[in-house]
C-alpha atoms as an extended CHARMM CRD file, in Angstrom:
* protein
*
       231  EXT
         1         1  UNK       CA             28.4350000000       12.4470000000       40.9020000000  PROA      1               0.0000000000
         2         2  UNK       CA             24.3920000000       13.0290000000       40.4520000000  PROA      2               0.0000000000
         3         3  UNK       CA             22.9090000000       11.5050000000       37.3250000000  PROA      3               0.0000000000
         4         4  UNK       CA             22.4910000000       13.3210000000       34.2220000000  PROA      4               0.0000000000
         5         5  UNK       CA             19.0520000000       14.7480000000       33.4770000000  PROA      5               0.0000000000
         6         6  UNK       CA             17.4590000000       13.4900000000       30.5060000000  PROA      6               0.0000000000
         7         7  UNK       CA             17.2690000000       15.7020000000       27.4140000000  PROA      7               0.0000000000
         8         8  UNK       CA             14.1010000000       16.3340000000       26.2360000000  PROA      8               0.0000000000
         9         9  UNK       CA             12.7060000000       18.2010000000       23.3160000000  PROA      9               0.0000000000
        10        10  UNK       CA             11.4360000000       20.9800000000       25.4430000000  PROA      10              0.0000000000
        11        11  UNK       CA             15.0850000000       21.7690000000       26.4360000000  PROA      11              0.0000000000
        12        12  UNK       CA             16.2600000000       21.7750000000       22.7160000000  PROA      12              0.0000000000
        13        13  UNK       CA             17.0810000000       25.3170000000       21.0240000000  PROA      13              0.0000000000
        14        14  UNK       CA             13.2990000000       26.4000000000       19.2630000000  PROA      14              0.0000000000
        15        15  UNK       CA             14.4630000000       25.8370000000       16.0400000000  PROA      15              0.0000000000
        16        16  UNK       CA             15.1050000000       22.2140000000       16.8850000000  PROA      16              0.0000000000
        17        17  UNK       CA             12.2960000000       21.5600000000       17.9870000000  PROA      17              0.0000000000
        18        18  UNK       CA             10.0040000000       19.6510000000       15.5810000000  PROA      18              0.0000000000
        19        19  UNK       CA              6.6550000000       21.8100000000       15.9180000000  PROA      19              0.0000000000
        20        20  UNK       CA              8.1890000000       24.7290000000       16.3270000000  PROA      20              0.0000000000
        21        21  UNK       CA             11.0200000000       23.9260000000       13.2870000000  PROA      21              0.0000000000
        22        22  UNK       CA              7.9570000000       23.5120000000       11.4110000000  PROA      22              0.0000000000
        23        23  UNK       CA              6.1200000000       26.4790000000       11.6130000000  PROA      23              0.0000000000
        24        24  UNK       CA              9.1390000000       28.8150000000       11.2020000000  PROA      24              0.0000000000
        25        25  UNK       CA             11.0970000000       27.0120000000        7.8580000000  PROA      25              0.0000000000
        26        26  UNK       CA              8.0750000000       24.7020000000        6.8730000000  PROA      26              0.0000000000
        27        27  UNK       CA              7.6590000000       21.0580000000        6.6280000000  PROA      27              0.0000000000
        28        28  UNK       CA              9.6070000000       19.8620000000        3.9810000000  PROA      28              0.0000000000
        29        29  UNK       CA             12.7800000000       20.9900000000        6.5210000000  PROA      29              0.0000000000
        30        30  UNK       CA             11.4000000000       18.0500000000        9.0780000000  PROA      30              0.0000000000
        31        31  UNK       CA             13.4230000000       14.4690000000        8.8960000000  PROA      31              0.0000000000
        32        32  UNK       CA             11.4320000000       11.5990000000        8.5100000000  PROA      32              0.0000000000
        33        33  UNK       CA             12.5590000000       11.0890000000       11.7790000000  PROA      33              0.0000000000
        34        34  UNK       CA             11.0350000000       14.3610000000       13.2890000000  PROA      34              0.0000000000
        35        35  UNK       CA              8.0160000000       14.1000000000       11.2020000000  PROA      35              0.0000000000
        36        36  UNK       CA              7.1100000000       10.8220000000       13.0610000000  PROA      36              0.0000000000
        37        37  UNK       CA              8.3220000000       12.3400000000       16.5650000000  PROA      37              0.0000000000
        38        38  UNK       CA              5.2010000000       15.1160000000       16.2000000000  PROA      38              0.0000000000
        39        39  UNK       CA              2.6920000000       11.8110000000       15.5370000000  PROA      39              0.0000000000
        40        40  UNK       CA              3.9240000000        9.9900000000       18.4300000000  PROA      40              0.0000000000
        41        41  UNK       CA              4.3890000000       12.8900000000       21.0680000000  PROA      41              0.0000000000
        42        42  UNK       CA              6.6040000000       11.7450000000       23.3190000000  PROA      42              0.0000000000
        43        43  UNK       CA              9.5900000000        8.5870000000       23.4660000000  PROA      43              0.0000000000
        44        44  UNK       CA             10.9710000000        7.2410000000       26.9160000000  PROA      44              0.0000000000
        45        45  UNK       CA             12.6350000000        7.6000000000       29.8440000000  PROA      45              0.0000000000
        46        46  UNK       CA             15.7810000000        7.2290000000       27.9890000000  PROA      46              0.0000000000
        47        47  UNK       CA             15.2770000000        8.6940000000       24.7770000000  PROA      47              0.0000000000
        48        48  UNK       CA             13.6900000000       11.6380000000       23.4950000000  PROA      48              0.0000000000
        49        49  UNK       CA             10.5470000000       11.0060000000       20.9530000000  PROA      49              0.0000000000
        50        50  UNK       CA             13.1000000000       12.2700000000       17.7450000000  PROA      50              0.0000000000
        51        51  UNK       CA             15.3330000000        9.8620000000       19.0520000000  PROA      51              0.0000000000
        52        52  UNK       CA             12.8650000000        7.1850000000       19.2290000000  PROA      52              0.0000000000
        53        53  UNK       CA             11.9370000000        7.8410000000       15.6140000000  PROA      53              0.0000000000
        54        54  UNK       CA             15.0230000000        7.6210000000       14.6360000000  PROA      54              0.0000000000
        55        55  UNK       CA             15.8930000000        4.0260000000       15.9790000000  PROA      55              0.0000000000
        56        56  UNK       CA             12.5820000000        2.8700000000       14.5440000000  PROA      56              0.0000000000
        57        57  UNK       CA             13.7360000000        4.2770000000       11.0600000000  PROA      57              0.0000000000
        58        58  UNK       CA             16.8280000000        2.5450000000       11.3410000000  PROA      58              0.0000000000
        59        59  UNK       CA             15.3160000000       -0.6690000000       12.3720000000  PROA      59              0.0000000000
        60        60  UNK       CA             13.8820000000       -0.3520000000        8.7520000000  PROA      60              0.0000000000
        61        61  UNK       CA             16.9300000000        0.7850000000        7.2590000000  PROA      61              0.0000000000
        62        62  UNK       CA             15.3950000000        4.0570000000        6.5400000000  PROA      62              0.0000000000
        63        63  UNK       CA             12.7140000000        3.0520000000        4.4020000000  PROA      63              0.0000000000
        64        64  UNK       CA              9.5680000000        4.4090000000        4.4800000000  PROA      64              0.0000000000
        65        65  UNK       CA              8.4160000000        1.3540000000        2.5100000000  PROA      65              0.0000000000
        66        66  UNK       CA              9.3060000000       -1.0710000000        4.9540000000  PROA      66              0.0000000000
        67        67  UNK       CA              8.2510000000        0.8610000000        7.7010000000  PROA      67              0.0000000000
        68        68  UNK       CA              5.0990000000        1.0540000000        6.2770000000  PROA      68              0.0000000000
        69        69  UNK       CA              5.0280000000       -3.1900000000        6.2390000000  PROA      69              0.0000000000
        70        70  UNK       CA              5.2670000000       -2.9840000000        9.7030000000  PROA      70              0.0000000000
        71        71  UNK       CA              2.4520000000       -4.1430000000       11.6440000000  PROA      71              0.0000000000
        72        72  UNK       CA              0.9640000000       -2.8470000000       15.5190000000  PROA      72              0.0000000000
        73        73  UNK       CA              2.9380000000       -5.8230000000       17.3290000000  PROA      73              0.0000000000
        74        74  UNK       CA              6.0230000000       -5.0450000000       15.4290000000  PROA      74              0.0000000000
        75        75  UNK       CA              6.1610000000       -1.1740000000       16.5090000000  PROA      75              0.0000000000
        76        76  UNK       CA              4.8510000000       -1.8770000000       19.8100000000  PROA      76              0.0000000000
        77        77  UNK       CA              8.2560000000       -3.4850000000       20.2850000000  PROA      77              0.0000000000
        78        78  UNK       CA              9.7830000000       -0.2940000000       20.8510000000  PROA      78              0.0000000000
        79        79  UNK       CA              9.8270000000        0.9650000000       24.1440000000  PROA      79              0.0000000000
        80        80  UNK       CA              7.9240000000        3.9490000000       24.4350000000  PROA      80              0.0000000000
        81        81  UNK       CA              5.7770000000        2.7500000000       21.4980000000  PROA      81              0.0000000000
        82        82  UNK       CA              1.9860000000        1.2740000000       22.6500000000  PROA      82              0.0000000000
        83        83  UNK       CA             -0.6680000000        0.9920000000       20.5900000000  PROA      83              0.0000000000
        84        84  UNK       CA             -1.6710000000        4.5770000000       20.0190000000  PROA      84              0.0000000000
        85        85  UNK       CA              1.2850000000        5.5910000000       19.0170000000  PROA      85              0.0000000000
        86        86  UNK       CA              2.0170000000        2.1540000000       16.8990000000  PROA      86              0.0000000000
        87        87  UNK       CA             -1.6940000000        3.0570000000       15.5460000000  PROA      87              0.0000000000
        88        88  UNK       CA             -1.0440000000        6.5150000000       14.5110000000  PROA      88              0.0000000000
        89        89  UNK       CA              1.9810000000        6.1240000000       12.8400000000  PROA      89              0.0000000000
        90        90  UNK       CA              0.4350000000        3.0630000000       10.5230000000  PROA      90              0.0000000000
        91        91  UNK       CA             -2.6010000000        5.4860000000       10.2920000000  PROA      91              0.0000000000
        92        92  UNK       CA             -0.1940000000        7.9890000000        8.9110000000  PROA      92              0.0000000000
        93        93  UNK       CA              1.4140000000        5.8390000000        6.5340000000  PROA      93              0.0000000000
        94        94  UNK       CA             -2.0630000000        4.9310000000        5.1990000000  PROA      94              0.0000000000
        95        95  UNK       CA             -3.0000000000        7.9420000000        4.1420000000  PROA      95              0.0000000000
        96        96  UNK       CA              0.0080000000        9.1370000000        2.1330000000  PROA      96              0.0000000000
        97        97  UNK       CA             -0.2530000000        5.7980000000        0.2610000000  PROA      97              0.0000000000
        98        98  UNK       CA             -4.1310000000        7.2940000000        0.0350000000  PROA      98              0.0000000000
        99        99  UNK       CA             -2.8520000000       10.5450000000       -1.6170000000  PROA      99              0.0000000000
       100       100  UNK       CA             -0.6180000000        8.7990000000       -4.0750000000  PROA      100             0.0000000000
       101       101  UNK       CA             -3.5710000000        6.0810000000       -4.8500000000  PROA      101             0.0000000000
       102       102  UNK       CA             -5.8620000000        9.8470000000       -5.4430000000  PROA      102             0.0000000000
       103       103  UNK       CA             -3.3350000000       11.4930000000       -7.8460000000  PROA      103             0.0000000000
       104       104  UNK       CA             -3.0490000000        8.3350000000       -9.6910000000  PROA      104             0.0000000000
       105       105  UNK       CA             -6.9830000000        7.2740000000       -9.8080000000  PROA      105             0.0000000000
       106       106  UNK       CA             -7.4770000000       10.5760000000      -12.3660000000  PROA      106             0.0000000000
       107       107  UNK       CA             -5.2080000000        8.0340000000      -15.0870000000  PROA      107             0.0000000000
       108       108  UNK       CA             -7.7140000000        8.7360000000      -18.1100000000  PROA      108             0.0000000000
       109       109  UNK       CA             -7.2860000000        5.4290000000      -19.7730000000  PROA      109             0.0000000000
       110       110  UNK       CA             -5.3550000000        2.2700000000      -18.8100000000  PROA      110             0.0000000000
       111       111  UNK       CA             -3.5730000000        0.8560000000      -21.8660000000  PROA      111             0.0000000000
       112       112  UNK       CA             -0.7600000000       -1.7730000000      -20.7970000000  PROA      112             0.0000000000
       113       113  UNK       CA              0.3280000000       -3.8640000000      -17.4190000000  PROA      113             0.0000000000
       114       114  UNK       CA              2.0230000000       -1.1010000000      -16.6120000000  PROA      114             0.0000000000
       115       115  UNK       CA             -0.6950000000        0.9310000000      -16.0910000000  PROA      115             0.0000000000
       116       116  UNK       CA             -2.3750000000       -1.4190000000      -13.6500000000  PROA      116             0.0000000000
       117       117  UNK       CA              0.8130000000       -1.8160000000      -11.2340000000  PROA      117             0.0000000000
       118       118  UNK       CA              0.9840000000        1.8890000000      -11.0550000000  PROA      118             0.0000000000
       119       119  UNK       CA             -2.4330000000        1.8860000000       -9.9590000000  PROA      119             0.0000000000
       120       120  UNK       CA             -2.7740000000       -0.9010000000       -7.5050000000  PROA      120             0.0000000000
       121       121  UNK       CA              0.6570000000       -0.7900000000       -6.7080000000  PROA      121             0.0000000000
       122       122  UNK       CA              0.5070000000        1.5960000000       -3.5840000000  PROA      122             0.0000000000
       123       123  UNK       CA             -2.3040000000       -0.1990000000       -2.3000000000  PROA      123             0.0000000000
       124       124  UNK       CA             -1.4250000000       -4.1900000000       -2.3040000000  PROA      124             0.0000000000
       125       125  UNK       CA              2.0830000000       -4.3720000000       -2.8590000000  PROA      125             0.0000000000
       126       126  UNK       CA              2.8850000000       -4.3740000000        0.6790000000  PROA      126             0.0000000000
       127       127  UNK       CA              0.1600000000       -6.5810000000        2.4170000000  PROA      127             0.0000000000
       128       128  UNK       CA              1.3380000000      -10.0280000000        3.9730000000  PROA      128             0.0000000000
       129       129  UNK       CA             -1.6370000000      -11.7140000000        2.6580000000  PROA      129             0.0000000000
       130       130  UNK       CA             -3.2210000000      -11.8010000000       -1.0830000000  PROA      130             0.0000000000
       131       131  UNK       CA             -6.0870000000       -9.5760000000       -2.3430000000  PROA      131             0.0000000000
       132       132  UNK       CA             -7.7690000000       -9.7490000000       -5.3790000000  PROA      132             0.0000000000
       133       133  UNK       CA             -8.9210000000       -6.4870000000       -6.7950000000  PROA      133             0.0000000000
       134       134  UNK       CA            -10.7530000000       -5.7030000000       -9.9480000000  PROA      134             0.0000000000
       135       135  UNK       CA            -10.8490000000       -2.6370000000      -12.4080000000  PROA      135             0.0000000000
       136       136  UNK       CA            -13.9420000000       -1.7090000000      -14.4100000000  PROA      136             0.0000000000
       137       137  UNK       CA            -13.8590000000        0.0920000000      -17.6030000000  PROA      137             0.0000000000
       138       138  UNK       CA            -15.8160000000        1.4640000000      -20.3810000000  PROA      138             0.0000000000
       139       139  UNK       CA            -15.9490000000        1.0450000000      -23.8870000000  PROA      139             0.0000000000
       140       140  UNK       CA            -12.5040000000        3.6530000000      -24.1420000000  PROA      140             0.0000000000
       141       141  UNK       CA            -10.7430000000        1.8550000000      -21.5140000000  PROA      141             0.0000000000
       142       142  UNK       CA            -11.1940000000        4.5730000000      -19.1050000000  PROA      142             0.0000000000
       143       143  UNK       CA            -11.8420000000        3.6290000000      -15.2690000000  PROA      143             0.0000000000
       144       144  UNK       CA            -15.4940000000        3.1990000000      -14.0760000000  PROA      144             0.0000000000
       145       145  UNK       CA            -15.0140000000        2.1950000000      -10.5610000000  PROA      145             0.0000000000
       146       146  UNK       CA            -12.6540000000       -0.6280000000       -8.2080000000  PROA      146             0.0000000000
       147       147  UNK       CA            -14.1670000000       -3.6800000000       -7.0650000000  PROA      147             0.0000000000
       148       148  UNK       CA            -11.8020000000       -5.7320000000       -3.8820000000  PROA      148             0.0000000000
       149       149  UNK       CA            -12.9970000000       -8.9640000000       -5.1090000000  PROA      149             0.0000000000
       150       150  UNK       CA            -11.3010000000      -11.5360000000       -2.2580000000  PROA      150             0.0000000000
       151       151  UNK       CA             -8.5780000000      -11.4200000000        0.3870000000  PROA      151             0.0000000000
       152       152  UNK       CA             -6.7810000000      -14.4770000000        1.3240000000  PROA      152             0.0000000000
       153       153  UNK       CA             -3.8920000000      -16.3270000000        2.4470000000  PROA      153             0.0000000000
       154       154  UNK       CA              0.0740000000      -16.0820000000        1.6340000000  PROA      154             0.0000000000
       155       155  UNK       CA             -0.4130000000      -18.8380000000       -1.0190000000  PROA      155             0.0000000000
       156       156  UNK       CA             -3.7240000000      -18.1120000000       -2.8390000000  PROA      156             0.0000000000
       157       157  UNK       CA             -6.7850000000      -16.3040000000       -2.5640000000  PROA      157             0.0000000000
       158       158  UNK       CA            -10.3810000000      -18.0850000000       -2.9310000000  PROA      158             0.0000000000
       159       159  UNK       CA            -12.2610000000      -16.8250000000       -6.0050000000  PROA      159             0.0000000000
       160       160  UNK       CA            -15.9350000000      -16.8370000000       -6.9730000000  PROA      160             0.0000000000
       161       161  UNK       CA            -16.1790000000      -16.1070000000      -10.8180000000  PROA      161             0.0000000000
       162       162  UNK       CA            -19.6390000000      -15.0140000000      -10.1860000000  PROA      162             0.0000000000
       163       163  UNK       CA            -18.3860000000      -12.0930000000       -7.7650000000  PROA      163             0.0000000000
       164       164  UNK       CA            -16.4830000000      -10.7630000000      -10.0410000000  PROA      164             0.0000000000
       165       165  UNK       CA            -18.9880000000      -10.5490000000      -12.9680000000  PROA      165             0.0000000000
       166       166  UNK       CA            -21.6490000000       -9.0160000000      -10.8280000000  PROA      166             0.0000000000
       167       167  UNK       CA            -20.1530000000       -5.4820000000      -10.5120000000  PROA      167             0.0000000000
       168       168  UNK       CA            -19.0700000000       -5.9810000000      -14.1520000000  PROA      168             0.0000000000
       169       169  UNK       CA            -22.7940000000       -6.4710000000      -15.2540000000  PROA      169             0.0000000000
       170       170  UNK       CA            -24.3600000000       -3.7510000000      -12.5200000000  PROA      170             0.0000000000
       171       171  UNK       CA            -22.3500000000       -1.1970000000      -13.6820000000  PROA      171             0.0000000000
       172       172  UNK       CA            -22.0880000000       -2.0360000000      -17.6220000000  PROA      172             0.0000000000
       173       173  UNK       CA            -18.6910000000       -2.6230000000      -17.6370000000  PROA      173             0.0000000000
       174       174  UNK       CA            -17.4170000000       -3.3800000000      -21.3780000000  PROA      174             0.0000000000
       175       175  UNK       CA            -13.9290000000       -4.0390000000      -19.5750000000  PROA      175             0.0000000000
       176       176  UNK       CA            -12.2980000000       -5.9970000000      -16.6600000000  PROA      176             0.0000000000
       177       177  UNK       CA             -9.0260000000       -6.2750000000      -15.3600000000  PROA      177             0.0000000000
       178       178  UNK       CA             -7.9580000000       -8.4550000000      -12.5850000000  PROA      178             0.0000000000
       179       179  UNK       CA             -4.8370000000       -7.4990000000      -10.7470000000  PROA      179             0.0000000000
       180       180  UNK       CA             -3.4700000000       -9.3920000000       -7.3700000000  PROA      180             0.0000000000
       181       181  UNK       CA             -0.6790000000       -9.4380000000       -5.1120000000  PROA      181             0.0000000000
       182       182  UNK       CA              1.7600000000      -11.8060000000       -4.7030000000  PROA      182             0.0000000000
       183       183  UNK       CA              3.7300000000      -11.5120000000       -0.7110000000  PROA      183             0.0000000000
       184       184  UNK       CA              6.7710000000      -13.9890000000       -2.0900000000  PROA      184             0.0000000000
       185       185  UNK       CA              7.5960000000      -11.4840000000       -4.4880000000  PROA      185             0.0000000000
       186       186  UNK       CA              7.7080000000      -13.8880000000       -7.1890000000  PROA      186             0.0000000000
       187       187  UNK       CA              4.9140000000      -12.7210000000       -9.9940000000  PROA      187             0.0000000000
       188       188  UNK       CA              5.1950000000      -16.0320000000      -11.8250000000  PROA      188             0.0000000000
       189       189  UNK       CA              1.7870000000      -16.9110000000      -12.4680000000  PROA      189             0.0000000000
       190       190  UNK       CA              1.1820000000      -20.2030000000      -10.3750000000  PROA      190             0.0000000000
       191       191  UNK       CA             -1.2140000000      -22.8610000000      -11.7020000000  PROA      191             0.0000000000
       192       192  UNK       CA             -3.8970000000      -21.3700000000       -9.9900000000  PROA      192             0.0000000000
       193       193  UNK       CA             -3.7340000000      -17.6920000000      -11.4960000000  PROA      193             0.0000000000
       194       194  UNK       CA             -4.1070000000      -19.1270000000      -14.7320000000  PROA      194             0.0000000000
       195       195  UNK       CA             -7.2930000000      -21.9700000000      -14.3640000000  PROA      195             0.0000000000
       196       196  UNK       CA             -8.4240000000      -18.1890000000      -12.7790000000  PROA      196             0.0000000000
       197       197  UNK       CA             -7.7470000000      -16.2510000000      -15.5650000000  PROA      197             0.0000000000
       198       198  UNK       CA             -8.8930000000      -18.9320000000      -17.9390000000  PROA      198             0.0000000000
       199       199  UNK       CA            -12.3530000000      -19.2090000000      -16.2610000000  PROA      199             0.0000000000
       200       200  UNK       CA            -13.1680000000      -15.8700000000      -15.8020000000  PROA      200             0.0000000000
       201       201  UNK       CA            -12.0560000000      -14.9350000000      -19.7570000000  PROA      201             0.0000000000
       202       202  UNK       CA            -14.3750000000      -17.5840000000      -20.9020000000  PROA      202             0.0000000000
       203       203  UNK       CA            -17.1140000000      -16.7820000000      -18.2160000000  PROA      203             0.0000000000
       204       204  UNK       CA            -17.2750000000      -13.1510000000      -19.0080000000  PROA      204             0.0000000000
       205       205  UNK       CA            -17.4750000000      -13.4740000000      -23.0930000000  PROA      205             0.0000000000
       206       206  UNK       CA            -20.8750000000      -15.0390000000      -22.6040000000  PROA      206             0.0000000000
       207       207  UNK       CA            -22.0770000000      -11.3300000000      -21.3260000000  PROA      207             0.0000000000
       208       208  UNK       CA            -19.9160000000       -9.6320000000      -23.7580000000  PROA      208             0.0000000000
       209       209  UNK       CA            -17.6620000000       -8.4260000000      -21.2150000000  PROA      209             0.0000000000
       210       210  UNK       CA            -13.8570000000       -8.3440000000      -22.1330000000  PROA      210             0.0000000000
       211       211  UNK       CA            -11.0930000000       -9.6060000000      -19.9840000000  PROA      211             0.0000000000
       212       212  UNK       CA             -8.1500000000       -7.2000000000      -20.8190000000  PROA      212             0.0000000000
       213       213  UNK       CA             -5.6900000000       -8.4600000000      -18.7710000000  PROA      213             0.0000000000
       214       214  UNK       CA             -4.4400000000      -10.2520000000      -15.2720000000  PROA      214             0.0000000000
       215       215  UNK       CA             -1.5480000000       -8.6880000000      -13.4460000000  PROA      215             0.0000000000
       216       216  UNK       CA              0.5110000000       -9.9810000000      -11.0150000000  PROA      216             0.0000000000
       217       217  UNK       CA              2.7350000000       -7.5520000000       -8.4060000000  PROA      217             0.0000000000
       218       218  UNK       CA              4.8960000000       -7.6040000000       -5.7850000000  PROA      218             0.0000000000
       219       219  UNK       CA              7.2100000000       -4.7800000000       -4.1220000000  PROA      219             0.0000000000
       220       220  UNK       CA              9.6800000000       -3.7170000000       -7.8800000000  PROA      220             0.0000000000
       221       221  UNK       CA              7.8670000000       -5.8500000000      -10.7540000000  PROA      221             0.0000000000
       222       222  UNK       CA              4.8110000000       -7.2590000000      -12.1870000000  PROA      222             0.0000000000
       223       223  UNK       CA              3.5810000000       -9.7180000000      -14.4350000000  PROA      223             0.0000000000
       224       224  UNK       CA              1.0390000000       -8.9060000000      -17.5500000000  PROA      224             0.0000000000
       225       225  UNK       CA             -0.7740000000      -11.4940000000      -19.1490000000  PROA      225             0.0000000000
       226       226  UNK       CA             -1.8120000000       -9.0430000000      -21.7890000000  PROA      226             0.0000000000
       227       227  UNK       CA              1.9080000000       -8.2140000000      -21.9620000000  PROA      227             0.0000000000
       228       228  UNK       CA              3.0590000000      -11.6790000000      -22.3540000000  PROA      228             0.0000000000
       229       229  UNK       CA              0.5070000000      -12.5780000000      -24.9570000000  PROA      229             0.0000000000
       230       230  UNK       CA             -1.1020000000      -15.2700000000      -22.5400000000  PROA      230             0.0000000000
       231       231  UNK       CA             -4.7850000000      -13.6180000000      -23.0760000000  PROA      231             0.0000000000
């Protein structure tokens, strides 16, 4: 008995087809899994690029999230997946956590911890390493620009107070907020965040600029220090 001939996606019916299911019912009726099959192209010798997609999705337990925490090395471990593909699917990722980070940038005024973990959320909270980012504001609390102050390790990330205030004073900030990741997902503030916190408060009243608040996130929650009266 001959060996079975692969199925490939050029042998499915039209409509299943992921290109061609898109252009005739549109793109919200793609799966995640065929939506990733028309970035990669093609899958293996033993599976077709849908089915690919769809082992890598359950590898992540279907969750965009996580696949999104994935790194090059980590995808490449799918056979079928090199480094193009790995690279365009991470590159895909990227920019719909760009389009949510654009819809929510047009927030007129930022008024609680809450606020800030919406903001920053889509862009830190799943990095394997800290960053320390900054948020400038006028006198009515409305956004003036972003400032990535410092990117570090798991544990901490190295801070110079005077990096922070320069953007602050160049762009006539009244307002600051500091907001950071933490990859444990623990947003208990460790001894360092608040010596941090403490320093840059007192630093930044000298030039009349106002600290509103420190926030801490990770993956579901966040920590205020505004919000737990520690400012």
């Amino acid at each position: 008995m001959g060996e079975r001939k692969k199925l490939v996606i050029t042998d499915w019916a039209l409509d299943d087809r992921p290109r061609e299911k898109m252009m005739a019912k549109g793109i919200s009726a793609l799966s995640n899994a065929e939506l990733l099959a028309i970035l990669i192209g093609s899958g293996n010798l033993e599976e077709t690029a849908v089915d690919l997609c769809q082992r890598i999705l359950q590898y992540t337990g279907n969750d965009l999230n996580k696949l999104g925490k994935c790194s090059i090395n980590d995808l490449c471990k799918f056979k079928g997946i090199g480094k193009a593909k790995a690279i365009s699917i991470a590159a895909a990722l990227e920019i719909g956590k760009r389009r949510n980070q654009t819809e929510i940038v047009q927030k007129k005024k930022i008024s609680n911890g809450r606020d800030v973990y919406e903001y920053f959320h889509p862009m830190i909270n799943d990095l394997p390493y800290e960053e320390l980012w900054m948020l400038l504001l006028n006198r009515a609390h409305k956004i003036i620009d972003r400032k990535k102050i410092s990117q570090g390790g798991v544990s901490e990330t190295v801070v110079d107070i005077r990096l922070i205030l320069k953007p602050a004073i160049v762009l006539l900030a009244s307002s600051i907020i500091l907001c950071h990741n933490h990859p444990s997902g623990q947003v208990i503030p460790s001894l360092q965040d608040d010596i941090l916190t403490r320093r840059l408060k007192e630093a930044a009243v000298i030039l009349n600029i106002n600290l509103l608040d420190h926030v801490i996130i990770s993956e579901d929650k966040y920590f205020s220090y505004l919000d737990e009266k520690r400012l």
